[in-house]
LODO-168807 format. One record per residue: residue in three letters; x, z, y of N, C-alpha, C, CB in turn. Coordinates in steps of 0.1 Angstrom, whole numbers, plus 5000, padded with zeros to 4 digits. Glycine has a CB too. Layout:
<nodes>
alaXZYXZYXZYXZY ...
</nodes>
This chain:
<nodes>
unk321949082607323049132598322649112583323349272601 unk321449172581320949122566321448962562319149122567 unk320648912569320648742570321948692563320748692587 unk322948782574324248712570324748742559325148732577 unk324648872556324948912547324748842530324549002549 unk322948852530322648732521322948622520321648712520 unk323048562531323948412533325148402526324448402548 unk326148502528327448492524327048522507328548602534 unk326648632505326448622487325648492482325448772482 unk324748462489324048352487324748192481323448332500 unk326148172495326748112493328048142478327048102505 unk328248242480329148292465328548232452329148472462 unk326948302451326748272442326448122437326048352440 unk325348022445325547902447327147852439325447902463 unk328147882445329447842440330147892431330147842447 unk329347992422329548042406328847952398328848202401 unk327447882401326647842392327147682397325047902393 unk327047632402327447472406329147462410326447422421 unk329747422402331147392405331747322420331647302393 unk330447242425331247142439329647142446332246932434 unk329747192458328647172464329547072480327647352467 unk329046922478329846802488328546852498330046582482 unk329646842508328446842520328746682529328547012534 unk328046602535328946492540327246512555329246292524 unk328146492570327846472581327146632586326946332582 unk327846742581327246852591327546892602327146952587 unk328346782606328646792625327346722630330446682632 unk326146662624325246632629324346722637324946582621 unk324046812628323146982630323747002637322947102621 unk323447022660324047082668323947252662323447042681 unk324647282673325247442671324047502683327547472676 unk323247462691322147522700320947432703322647542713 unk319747472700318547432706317847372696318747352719 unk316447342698315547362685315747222675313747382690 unk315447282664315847152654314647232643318047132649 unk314547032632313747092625314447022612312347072630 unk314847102603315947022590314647002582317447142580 unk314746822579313646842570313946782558312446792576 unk314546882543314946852535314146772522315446952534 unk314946692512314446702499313946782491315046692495 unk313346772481313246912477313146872460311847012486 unk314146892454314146872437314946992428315046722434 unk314847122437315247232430314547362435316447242431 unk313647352440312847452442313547582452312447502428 unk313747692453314347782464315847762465314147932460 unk316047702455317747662453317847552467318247552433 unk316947432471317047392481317047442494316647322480 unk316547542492316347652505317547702510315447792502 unk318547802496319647832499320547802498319747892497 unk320547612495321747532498321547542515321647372491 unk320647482520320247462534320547562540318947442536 unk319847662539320747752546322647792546320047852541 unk323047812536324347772535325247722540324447732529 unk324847552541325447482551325047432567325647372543 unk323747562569323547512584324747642592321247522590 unk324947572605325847652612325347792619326247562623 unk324247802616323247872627322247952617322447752638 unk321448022621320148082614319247982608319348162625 unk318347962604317747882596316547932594318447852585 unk315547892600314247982593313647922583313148002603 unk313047962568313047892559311547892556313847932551 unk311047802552309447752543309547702529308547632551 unk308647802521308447762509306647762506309447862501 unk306547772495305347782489304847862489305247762480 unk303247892489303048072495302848162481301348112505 unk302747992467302648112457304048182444301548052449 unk305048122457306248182451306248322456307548112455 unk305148372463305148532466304548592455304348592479 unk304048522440303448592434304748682426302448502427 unk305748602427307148672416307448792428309148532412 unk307348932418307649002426309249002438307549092417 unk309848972427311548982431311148872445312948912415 unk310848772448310148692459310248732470308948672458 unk308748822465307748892474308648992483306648982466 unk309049042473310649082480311549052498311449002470 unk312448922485313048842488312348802503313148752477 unk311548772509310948672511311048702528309548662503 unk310348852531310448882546311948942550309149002550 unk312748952541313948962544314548892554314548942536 unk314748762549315148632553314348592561315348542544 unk313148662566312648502571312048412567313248422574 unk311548412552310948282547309548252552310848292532 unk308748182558307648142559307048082548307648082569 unk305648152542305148052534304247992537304748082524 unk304247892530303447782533301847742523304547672531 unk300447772525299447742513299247562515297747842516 unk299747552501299347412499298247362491300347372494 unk297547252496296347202494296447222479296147062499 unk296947162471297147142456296947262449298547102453 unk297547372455297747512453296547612453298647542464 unk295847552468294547622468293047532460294247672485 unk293547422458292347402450292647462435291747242450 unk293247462428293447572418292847672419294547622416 unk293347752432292447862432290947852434292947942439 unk290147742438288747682440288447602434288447652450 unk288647632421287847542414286447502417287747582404 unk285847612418284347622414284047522427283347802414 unk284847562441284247492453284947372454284347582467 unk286247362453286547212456286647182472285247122450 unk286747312478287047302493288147392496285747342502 unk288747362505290147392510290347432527290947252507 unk290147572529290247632546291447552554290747842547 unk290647472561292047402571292547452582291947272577 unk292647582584293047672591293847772582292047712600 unk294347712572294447782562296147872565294247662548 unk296547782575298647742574298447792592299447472570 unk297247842598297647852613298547942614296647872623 unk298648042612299348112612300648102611298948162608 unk301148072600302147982597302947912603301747912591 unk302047822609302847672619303147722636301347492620 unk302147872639302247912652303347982651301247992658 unk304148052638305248122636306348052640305348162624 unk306447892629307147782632307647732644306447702628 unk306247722655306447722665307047792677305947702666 unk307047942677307448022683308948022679306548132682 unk309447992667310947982665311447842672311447992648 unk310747762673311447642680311047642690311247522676 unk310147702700310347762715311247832718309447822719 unk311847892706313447942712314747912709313648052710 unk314147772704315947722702316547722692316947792708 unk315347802681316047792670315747682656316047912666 unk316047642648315947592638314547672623317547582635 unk314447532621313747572611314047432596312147582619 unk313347532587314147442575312147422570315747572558 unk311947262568310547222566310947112551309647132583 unk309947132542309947022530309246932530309847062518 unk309146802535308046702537307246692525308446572541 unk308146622515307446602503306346682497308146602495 unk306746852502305546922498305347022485304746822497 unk306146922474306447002463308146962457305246962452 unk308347082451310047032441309546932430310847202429 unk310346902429309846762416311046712410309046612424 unk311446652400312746592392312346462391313246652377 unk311146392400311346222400312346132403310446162406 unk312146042400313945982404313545882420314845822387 unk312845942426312245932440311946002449311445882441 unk312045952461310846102471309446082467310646072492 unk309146222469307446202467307046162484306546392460 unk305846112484305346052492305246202505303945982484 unk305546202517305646292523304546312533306746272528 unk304446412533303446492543303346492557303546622541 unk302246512564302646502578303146632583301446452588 unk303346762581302946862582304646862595302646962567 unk305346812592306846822597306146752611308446732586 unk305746642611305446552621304646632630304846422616 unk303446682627302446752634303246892636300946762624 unk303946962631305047042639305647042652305947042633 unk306046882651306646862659306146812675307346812652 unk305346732669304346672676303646832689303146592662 unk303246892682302647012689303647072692301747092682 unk304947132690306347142696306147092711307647042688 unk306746942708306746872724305646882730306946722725 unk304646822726303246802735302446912737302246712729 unk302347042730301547092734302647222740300347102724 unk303947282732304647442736305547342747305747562719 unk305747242751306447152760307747242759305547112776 unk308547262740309647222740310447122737309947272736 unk311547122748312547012754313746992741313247072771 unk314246892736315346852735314846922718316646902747 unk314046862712313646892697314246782686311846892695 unk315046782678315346712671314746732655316646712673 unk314246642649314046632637315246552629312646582635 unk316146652619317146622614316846602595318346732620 unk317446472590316646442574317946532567316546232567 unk317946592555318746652548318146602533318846822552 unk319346552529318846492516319846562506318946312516 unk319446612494319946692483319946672471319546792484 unk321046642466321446542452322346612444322246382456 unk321546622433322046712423322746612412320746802417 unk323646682405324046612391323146642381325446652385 unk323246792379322046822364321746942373322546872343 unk320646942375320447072388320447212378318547062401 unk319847182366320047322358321247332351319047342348 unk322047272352323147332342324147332351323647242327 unk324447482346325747492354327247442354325947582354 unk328647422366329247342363329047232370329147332353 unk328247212369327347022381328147042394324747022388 unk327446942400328146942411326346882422329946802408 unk326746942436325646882442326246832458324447002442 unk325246782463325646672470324646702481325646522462 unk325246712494323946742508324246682516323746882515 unk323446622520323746452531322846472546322646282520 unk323546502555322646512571322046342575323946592587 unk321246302577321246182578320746222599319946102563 unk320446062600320946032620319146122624321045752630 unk319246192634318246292641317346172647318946412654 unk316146242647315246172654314746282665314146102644 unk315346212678315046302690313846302694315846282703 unk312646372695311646332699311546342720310646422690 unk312246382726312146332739312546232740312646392746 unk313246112726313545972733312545892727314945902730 unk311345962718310745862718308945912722311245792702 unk308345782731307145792738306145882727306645642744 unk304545842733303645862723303645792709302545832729 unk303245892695303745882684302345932672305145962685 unk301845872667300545942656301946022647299245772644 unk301046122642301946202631301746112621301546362626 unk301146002616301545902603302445822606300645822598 unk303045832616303845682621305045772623303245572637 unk305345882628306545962629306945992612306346102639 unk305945992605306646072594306945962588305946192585 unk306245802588307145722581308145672590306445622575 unk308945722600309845722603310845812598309645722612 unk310545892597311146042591311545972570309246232592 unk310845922566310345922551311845822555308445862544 unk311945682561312845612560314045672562312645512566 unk314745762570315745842573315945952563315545892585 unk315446012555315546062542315846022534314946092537 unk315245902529315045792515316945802520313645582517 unk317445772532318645762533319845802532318745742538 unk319045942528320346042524320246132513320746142536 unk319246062503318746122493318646062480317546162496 unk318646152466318846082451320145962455317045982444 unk321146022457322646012452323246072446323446002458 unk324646022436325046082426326246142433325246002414 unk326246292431327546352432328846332427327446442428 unk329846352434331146352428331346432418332046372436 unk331246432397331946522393333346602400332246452382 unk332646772398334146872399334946852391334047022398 unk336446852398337246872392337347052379338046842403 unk336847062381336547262375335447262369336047402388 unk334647132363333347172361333547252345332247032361 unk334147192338334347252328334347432322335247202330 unk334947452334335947602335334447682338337447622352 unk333947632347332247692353331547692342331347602364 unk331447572337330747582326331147702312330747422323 unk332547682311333047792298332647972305335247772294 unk333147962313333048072323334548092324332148212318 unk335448002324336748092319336848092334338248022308 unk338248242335338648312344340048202351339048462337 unk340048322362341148252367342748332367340648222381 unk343648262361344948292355345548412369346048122351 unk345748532367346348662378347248632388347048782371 unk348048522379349548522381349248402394350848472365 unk348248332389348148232399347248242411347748112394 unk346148352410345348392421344848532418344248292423 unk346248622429345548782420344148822427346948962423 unk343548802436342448832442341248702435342748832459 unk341548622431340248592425340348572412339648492431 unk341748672406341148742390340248822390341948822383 unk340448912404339849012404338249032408340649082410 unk338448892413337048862413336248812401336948782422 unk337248772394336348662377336048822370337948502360 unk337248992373336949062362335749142368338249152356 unk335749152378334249222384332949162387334449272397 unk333349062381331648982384331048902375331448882394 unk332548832366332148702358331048752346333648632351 unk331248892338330548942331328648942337331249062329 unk328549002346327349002352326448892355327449042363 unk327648792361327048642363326848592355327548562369 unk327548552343326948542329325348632320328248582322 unk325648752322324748812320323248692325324948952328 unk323348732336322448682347321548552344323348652361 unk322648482342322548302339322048312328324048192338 unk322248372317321848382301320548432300322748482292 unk320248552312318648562314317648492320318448642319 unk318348422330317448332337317148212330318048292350 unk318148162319317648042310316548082302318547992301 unk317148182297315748242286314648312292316248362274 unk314248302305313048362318312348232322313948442334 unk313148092318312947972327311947922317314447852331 unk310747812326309847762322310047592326308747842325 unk311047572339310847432342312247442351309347392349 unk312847322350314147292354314447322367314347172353 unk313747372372313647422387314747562388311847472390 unk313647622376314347772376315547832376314147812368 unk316247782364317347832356318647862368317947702343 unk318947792381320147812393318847902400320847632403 unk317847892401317548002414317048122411316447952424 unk316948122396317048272386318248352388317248232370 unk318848252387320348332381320748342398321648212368 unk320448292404321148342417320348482423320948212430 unk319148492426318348572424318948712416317448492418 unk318848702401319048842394320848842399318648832372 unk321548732397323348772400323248882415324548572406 unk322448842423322648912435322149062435322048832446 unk321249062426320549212422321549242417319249232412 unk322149232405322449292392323849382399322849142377 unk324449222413325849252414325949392428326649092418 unk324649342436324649472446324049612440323649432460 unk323349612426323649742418324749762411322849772408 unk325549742412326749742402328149802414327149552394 unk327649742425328549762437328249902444328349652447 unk326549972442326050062446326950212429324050012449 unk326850122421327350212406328650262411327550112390 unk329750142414330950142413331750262425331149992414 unk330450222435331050312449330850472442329850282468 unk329650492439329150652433330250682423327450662423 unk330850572414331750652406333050702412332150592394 unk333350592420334850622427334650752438335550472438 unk333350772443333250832453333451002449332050782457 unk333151012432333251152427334251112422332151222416 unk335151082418336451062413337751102424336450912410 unk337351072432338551022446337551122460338550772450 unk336951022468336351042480335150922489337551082489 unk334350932493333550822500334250722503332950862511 unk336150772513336750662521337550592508337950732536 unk338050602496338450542486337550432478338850632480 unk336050552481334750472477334750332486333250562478 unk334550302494334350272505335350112506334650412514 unk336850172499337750032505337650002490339650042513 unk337450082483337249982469336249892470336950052455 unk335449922472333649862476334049702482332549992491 unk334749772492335149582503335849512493336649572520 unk336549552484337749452481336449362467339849552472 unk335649382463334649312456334649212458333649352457 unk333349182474332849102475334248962479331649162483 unk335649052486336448952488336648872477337548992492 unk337048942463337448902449336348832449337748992438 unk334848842451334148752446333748602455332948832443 unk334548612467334548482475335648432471334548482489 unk336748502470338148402468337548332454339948512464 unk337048392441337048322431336048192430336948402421 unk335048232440333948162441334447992444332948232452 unk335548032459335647892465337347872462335147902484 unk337947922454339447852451339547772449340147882442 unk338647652446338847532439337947472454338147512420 unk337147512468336447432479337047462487335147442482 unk338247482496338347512507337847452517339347532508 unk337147332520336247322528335047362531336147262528 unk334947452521333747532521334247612530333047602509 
</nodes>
């Protein structure tokens, strides 16, 4: 229930800060049995909660293990499900002096991995390894491959698909943009024989490269996102009422997270981040006042009609979302 919950605000906010999020082939991602989405990655957690967003199903997510150092994260983090991940890069920083790196460092980790795709479920994996704004993939990791690989061969689960998700931003920090998520063709591993994990993942690397660093379709709305302007009463009374209960906050939010940001990564997964704080205290404020005013059950249906106003305004301009 959490899950979903965050999901759905997740998705809202996502569609305050980016005017058009195109999704093109998500009838690809079946609706049962284990899969392993293995995305781009050129926005840091923002690619997490696109991915999640547009998968049909639960999503179990992996990031970096030293994004648990931000509190709000650390948080964030066992909520959802996130698995982190210690990366080589990561821990020699922290070993300088040795220059050696525990390769049992992620077991834990990858046995978690595994135990969700012994049951059928999905998982969300970043080959490349790190977020980056090159105008390429970075060279990819086996770590997806050797997942999978030990999946079939050793937990002898059946019917595992490794699916490429490629994620194409316009200006990933400014808001207004538009972004672009591409399912590219699955690679079933019960159709194909014995496989080295360097030879599957440059299989995997070519099926990415194919659905990745494309340009988005400019929104029609980008503008409006960008000014913050509202939306006219007369023409949508539920998602005025959504621009007058939230748009202030989300602004707030966005204006902090620019001036909090250190690298282009930040500024959309800031602001999604504090918008979702700022707005489920404001929703916890709003119920307490009505609740001494009136009664709990007045508290209560005012409270629902929020988050509606904040989806109607979010997606008035996506109904395929």
């Amino acid at each position: 229930m959490i899950y979903g919950l965050l999901r759905w605000f997740t998705g809202i906010a996502l569609h305050w800060f980016y005017s058009s999020i195109q999704i093109t082939g998500r009838e690809k991602i079946p609706m049962s049995g284990p899969v392993i989405i293995a995305a781009s990655h050129h926005n840091a957690l923002v690619d997490a909660l696109i991915a999640g967003w547009i998968a049909p199903r639960r999503l179990t997510l992996t990031a970096k293990a030293t994004l648990m150092d931000n509190i709000l994260l650390r948080w964030f983090f066992p909520i959802v499900g996130i698995v982190p991940l210690r990366r080589v890069s990561d821990e020699l920083k922290k070993k300088k002096d040795t220059g050696k790196v525990d390769p049992s460092r992620n077991a834990s980790a990858f046995e978690a991995i595994l135990d969700v795709l012994q049951k059928g479920e999905m998982v969300l994996i970043f080959p490349e390894g790190i977020s980056h704004s090159n105008p390429e993939l970075a060279p990819l990791k086996t770590g997806a491959s050797r997942i999978a690989l030990e999946a079939r061969d050793k937990r002898h689960t059946k019917h595992l698909r490794i699916i490429p998700l490629g994620l194409s931003f316009e200006e990933k920090g400014n808001p207004g943009t538009a972004v672009l998520a591409e399912v590219g063709d699955a690679i079933t591993m019960d159709d194909i024989g014995p496989i080295a994990a360097d030879d599957l993942t440059s299989m995997l690397a070519v099926r990415l490269a194919a659905v990745s660093l494309k340009k988005p379709n400019p929104s029609p709305d980008r503008e409006a996102v960008k000014r913050g302007a509202g939306v006219h009463p007369l023409a949508s009374p539920l998602g005025a009422w959504g621009e007058l209960t939230h748009r202030y906050i989300i602004n707030y939010a966005r204006d902090l997270a620019v001036k909090r940001s250190r690298t282009p990564d930040e500024p959309a997964m800031l602001t999604i981040i504090y918008s979702l704080l700022f707005i489920l205290a404001s929703y916890a404020a709003q119920f307490a006042i009505v609740a001494v005013l009136f009664n709990p059950w007045w508290a209560a249906l005012y409270v629902a009609t929020l988050p509606l106003g904040a989806y109607w305004a979010a997606f008035r301009n996506h109904p395929e979302a």
